[in-house]
C-alpha positions in Angstrom: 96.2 117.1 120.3 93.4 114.7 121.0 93.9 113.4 117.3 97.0 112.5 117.5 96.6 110.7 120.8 93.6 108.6 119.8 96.4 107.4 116.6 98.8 107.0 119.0 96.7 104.9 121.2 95.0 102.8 117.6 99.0 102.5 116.5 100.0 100.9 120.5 96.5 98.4 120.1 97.5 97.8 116.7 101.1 97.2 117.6 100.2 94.7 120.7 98.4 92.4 118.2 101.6 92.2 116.3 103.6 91.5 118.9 101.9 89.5 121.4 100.7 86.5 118.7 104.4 86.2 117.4 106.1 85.8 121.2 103.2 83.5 121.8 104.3 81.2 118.2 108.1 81.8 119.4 107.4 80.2 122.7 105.3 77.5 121.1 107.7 77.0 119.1 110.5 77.1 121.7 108.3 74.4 124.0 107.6 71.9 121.9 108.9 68.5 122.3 109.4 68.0 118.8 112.7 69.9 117.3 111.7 73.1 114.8 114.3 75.4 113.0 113.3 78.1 115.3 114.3 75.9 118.4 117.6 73.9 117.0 118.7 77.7 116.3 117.6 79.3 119.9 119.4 76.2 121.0 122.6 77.5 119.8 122.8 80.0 122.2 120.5 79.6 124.9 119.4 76.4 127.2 116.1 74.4 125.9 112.9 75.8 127.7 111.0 73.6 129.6 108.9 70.9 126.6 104.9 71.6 127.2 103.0 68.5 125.7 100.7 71.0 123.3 97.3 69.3 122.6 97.2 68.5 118.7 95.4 71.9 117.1 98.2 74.0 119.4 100.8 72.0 117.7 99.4 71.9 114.1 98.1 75.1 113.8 98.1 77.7 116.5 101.6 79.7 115.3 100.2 79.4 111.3 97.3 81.0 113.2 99.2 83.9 115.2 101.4 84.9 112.7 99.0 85.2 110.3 97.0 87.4 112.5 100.2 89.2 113.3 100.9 89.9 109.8 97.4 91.5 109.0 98.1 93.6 112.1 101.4 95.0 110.7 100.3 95.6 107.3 97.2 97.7 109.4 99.9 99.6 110.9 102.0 100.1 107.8 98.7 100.8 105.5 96.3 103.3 106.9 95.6 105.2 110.2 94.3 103.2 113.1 90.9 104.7 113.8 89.6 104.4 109.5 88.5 101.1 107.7 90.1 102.5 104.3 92.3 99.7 103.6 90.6 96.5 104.9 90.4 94.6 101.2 94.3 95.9 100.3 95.3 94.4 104.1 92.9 91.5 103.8 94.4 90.5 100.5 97.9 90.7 100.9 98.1 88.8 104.2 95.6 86.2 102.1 98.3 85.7 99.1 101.0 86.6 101.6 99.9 83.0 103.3 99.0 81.4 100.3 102.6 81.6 98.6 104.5 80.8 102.0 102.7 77.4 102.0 102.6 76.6 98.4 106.8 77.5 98.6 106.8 74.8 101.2 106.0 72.3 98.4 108.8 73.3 96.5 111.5 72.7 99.4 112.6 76.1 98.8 111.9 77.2 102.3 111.3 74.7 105.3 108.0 73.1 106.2 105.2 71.0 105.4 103.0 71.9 102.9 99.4 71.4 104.5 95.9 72.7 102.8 94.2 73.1 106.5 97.3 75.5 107.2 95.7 77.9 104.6 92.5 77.6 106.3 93.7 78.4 109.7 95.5 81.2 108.4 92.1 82.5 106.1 90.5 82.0 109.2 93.7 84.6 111.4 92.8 87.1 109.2 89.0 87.1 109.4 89.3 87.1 113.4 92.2 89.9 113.2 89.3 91.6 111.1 86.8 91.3 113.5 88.9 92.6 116.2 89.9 95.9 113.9 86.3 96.4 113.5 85.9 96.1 117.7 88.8 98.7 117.5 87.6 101.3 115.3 84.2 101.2 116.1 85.6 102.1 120.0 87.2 104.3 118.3 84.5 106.0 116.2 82.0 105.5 119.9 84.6 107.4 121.7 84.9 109.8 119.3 81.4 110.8 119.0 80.7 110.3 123.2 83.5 113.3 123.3 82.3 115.3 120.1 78.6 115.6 122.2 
């Protein structure tokens, strides 16, 4: 029972840093004074949120940021159990190329955006915090483990 609460409580931690950083980006997205895809189309059949004058690194790169870091939290979820490291490089690299091929596509016109080299950066940098933060988790996890084994 207890192991199967402790992955239910790793999925719900795991799950929260999916879907807090990508309602953060929406709303970022849905504030800005400058018109996105993602607002013109919430515009369609909603009123316009209040516009929030970002500073500069919000509006360049926070939502490259958050749903990077989202992404690395789902493939977490989708990958392995919550409370084991066992698929950190598989998770780590496919959010990596993941982000990679999204910005290059954006050079192409295939897909909307801006093409922008610090965009990669931010993002490399999403998934090295979202790593630190699943090593926080699991070693709570592995702490309260043990503090309950003893």
């Amino acid at each position: 029972m207890n192991g199967g609460l402790k992955d239910l409580k790793g999925k719900a931690l795991y799950a929260v840093n999916v879907i807090v950083p990508l309602t953060a980006g929406l709303l970022i997205y849905l504030t800005r004074s400058e018109s996105t895809y993602v607002s013109d189309m919430y515009a369609l059949f909603f009123p316009r949120l209040p516009v929030i004058s970002y500073p500069m690194v919000i509006k360049r790169f926070a939502c490259d940021f958050l749903w990077a870091y989202s992404l690395f939290f789902c493939l977490k979820l989708v990958f392995e159990d919550p409370s084991k490291g066992d698929h950190d490089i598989t998770v780590i690299t496919v959010t990596a190329i993941a982000a990679v091929i999204l910005e290059v596509i954006q050079i192409s016109g295939k897909i909307p955006g801006t093409f922008d080299p610090w965009d990669i950066v931010t993002e490399m940098a999403a998934i090295a915090v979202a790593l630190l933060i699943t090593k926080i988790i699991e070693r709570r996890f592995t702490h309260h483990e043990e503090k309950n084994i003893t």
